[in-house]
C-alpha positions as CSV (number, residue, x, y, z in Angstrom):
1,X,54.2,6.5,80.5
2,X,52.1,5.6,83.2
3,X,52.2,7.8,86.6
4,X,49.4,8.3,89.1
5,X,48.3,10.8,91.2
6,X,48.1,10.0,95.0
7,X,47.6,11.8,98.6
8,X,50.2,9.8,100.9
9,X,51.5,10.1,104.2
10,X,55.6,10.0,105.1
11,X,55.7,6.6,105.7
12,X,53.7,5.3,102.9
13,X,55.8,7.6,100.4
14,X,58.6,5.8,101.9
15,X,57.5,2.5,101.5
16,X,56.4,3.2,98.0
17,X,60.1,4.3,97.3
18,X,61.8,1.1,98.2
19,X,58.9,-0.6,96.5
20,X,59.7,1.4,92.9
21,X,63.9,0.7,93.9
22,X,62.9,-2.9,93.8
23,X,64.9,-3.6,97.1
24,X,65.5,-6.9,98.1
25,X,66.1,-6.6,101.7
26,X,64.3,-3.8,104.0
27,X,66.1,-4.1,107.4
28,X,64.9,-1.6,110.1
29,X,65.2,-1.4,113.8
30,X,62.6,-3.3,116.0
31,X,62.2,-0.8,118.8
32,X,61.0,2.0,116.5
33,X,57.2,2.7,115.9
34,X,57.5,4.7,113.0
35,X,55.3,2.3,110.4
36,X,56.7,2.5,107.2
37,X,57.8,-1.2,107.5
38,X,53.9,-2.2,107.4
39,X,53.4,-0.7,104.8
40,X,56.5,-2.3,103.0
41,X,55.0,-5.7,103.7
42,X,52.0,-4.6,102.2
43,X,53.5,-3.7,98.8
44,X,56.4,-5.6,98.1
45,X,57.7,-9.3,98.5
46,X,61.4,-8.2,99.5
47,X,63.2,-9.9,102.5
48,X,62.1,-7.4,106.0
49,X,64.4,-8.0,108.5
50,X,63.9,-6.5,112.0
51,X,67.2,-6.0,114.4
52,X,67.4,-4.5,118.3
53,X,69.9,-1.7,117.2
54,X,70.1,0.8,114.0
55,X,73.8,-0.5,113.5
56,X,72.6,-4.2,113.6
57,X,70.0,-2.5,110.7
58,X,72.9,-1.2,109.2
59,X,75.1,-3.8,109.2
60,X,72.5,-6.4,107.5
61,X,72.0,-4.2,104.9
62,X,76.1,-4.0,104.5
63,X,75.6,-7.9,104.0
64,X,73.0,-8.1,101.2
65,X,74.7,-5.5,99.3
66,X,78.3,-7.2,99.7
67,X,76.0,-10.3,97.6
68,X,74.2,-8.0,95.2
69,X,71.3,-7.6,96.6
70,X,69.4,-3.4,96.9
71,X,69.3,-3.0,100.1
72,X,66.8,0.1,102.1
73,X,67.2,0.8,106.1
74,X,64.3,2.7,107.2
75,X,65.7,4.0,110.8
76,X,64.8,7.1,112.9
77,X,68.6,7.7,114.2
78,X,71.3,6.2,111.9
79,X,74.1,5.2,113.6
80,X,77.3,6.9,113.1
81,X,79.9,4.5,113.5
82,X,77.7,1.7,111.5
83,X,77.5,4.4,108.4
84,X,81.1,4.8,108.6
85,X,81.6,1.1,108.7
86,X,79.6,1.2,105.2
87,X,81.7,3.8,103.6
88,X,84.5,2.2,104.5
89,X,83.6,-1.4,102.9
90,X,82.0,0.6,100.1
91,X,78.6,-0.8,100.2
92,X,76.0,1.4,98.4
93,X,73.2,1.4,101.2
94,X,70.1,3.6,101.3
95,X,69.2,4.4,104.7
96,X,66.0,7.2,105.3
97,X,66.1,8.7,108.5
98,X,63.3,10.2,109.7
99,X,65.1,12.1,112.1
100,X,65.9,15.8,113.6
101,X,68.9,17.1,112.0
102,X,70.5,17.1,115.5
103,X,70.7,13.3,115.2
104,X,71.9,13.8,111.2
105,X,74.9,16.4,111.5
106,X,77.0,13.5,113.4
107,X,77.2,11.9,110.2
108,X,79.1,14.6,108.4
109,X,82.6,13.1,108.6
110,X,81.1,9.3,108.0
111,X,81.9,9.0,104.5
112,X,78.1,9.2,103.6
113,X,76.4,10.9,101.3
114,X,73.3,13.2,102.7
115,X,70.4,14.9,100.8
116,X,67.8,17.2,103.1
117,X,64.3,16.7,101.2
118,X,61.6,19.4,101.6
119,X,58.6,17.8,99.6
120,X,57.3,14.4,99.7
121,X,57.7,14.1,95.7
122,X,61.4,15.1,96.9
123,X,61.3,12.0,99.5
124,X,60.5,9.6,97.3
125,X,62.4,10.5,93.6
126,X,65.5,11.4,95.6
127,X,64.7,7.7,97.8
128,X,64.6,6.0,94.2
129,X,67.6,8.4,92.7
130,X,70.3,7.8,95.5
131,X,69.5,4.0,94.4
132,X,71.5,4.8,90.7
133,X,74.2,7.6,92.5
134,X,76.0,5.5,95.2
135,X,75.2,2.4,93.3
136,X,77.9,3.5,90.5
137,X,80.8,2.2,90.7
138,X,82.8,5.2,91.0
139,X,80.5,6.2,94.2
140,X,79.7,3.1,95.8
141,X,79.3,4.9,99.4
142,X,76.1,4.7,101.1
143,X,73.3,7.4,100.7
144,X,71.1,8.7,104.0
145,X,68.3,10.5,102.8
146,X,66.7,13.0,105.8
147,X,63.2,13.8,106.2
148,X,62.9,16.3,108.9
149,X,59.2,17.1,108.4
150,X,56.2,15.8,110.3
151,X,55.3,12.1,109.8
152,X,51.9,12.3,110.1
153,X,50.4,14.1,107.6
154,X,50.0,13.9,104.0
155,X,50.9,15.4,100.2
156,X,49.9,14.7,97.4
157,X,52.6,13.4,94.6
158,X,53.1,11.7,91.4
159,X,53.8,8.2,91.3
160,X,55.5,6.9,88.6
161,X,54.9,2.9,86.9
162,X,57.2,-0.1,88.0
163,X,58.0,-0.5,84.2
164,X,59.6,3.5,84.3
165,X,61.5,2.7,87.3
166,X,62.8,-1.0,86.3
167,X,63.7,1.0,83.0
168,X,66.0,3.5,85.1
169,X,67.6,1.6,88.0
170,X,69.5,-0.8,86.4
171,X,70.2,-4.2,88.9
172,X,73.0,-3.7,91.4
173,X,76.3,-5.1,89.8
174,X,79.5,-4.8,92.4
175,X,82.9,-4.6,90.7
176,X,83.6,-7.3,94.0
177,X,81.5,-9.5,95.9
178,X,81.2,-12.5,98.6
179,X,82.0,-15.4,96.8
180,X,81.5,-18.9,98.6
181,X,83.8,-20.4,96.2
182,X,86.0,-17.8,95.8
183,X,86.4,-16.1,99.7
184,X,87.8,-12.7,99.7
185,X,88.1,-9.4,102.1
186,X,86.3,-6.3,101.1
187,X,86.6,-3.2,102.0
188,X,90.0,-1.5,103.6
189,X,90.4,1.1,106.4
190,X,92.4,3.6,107.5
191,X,94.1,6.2,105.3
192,X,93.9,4.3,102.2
193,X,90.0,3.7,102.7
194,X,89.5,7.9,103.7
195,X,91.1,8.4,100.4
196,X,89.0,6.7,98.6
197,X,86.3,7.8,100.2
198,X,87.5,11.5,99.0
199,X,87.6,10.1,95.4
200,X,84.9,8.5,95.5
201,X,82.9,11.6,96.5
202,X,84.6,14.0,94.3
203,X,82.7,11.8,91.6
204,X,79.0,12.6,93.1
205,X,78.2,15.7,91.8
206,X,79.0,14.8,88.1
207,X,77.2,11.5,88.3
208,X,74.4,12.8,90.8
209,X,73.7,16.0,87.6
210,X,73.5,13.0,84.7
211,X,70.9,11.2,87.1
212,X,69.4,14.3,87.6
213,X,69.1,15.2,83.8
214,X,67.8,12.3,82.8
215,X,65.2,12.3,85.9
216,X,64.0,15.5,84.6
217,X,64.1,14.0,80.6
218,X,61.3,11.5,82.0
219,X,59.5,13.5,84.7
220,X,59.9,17.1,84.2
221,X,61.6,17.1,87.8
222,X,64.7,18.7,88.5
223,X,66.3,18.0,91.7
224,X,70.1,20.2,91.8
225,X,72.3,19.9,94.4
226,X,71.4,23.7,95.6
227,X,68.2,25.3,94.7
228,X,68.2,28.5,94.3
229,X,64.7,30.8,95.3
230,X,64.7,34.4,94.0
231,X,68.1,34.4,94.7
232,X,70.1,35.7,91.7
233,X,69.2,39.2,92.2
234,X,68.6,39.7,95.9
235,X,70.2,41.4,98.3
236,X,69.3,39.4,101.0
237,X,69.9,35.3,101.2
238,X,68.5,33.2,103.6
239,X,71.0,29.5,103.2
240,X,69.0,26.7,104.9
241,X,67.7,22.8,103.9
242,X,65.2,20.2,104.3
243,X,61.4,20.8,105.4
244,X,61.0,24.4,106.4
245,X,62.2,25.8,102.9
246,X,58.7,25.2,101.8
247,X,57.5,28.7,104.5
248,X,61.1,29.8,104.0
249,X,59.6,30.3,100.2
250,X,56.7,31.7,100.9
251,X,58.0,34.3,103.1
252,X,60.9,35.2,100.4
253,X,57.8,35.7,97.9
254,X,55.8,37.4,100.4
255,X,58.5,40.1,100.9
256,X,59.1,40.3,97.2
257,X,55.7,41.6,97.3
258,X,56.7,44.0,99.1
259,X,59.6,45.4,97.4
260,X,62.2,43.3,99.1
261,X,64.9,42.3,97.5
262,X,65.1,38.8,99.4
263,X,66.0,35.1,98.4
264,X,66.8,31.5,99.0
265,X,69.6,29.4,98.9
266,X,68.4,25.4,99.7
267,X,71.2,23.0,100.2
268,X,70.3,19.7,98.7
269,X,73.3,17.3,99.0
270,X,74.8,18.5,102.3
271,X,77.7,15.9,101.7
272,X,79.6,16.0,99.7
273,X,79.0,19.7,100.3
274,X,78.2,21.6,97.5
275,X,80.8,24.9,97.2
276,X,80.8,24.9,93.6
277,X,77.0,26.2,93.4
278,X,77.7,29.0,96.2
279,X,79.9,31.4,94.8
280,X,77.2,33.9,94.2
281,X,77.4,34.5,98.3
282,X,80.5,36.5,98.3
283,X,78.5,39.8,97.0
284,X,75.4,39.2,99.5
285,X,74.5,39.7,103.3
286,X,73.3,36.0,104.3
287,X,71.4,34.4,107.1
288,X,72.2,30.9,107.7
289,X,69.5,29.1,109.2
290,X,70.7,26.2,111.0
291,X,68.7,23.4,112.5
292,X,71.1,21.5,114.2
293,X,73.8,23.1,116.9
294,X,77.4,22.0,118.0
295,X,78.5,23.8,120.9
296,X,81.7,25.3,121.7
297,X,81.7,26.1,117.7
298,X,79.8,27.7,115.3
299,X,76.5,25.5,113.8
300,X,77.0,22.6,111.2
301,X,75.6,24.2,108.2
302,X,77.3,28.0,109.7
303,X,81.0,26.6,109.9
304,X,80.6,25.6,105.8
305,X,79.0,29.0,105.0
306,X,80.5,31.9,107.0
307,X,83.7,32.1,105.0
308,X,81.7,32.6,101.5
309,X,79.8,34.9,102.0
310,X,80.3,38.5,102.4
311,X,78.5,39.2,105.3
312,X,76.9,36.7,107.6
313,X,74.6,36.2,110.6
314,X,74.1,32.5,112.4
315,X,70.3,31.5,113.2
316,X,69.6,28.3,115.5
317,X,66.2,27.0,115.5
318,X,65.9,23.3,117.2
319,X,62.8,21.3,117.6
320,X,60.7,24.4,116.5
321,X,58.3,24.7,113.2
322,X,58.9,28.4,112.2
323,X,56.0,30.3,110.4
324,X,55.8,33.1,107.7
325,X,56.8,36.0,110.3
326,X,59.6,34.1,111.9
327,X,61.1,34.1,108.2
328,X,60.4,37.9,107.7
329,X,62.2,38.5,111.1
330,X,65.0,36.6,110.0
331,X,65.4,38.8,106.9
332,X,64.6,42.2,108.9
333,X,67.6,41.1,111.4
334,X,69.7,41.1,108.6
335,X,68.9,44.0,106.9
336,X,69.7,45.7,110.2
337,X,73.1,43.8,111.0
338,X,76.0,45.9,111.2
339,X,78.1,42.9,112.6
340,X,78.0,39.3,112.9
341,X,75.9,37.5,115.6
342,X,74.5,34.5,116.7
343,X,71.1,33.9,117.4
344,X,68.4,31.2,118.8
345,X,64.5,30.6,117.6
């Protein structure tokens, strides 16, 4: 097994992702300046198609995957009614959106799969992993993989040989495809296609954990749908995602060291969402750390955790990198609470 060590920035840990997937067609938006696609060109011979709009992106990469062909959309804002269109024609696209989980959250009720990375080694095995998941042909729904971290800095990672990968990403093999000689319609909408949508995700978790083994069998990497930090035992749970886990981690050992019975609940796959690994919050106090708002209700990630658990306070950060203290005043705010409140960072 072949795997080397390298120090990369965001984009060129994307670009290395889609070059491992072996995608055939990279389609991004013209307009945006984030530079993965040069690096892409650099790396790989696959077809790089620029368009004036993330849902002309979007809807190219519908259209090499309704021929066969892996298709990656490297975007900053995905576009919500273009993801839904994928869901509902069932086309297993990878989009990565390098975007603030503001722009993300609209895509709950798309039909889409979503994972929230925290490590570039994350980025770019989950990049390659959601390749095999929605691929399956009892997922087939596209996959938008969120990076809400800086994109201008660097971590190092292990990458893995193009003989491992080829091994474990079998080609893309549609149970229907466009057909010059034999023309068809694919895809269907409306109730029938939100049902199968439902189906189709109640099937991710099973297939996503076999990936996930087998990942692990090769890498020593294990990438659940929740992650769970010091959390069996605690008292206190902070239940957040994506990039600020990493200090959300070191403050929960930090207090540890202190005596503190405090932990972490990380939400991987945010859809389909995850309830089956959260039943240990119905004995704790929890702070839900939310990154993303939706006024005149409660936050995104709050709406999906307040009924769980047995006692819960709301925290709203938005475009704000929180330190090592603003996690311990999280925790100390909870300790405190007597009753449920809302609060912004």
């Amino acid at each position: 097994m072949i795997i080397k060590n390298e120090l990369l920035s965001t984009p060129e840990v994307v670009a290395h992702a889609a070059q491992l997937s072996m995608a055939n067609l990279v389609s991004y938006t013209q307009d945006s300046s984030f530079p993965v696609v040069e690096y892409i060109k650099s790396l790989m011979q696959a077809d790089v198609l620029g368009s004036d709009s993330a849902a002309s992106a979007i809807t190219a990469a519908l259209a090499a995957s309704s021929v066969e062909k892996r298709a990656f959309v490297p975007i900053a804002y995905p576009d919500p009614a273009a993801v839904r269109e994928a869901a509902s024609v069932r086309m297993p696209v990878v989009i990565f959106a390098a975007a603030n989980p503001e722009s993300v959250m609209p895509l709950r009720d798309a039909g889409c799969i979503i994972v929230f990375c925290e490590s570039h080694q994350e980025l770019l095995d989950t990049i390659i992993r959601s390749f095999k998941v929605c691929g399956d042909n009892k997922v087939l729904l596209p996959c938008v993989v969120v990076w809400d971290g800086p994109l201008d800095y660097s971590e190092p990672l292990s990458l893995p040989s193009d003989q491992i990968i080829k091994n474990f990403l079998p080609p893309l093999k549609m149970p229907h495809k466009l057909d010059m000689k034999n023309p068809s319609h694919l895809g269907h909408y409306g109730v029938h296609a939100r049902q199968q949508q439902q189906k189709a995700m109640e099937s991710v978790f099973k297939i996503a954990a076999a990936v996930d083994e087998n990942w692990n069998k090769k890498f020593k990497r294990s990438w659940p749908a929740v992650e769970k930090h010091q959390a069996d035992d605690a008292e206190l749970l902070l239940v957040t995602y994506g990039y600020h886990s990493s200090t959300a981690k070191a403050a929960v050992n930090a207090l540890r060291a202190q005596g503190k019975k405090v932990g972490l609940v990380r939400i991987r796959i945010y859809r389909p969402f995850p309830l089956h690994a959260l039943s240990l919050l119905k004995e704790k106090k929890v702070a839900v750390l939310d990154f993303a708002a939706s006024p005149g209700a409660p936050s995104p990630l709050y709406q999906e955790i307040k009924s769980l658990a047995k006692f819960s306070l709301s925290f709203i950060s938005l475009d704000k990198y929180l330190s090592e203290k603003n996690f311990a005043e999280i925790f100390a705010k909870l300790e405190k609470a007597e009753k449920e409140e809302v609060y912004w960072l």
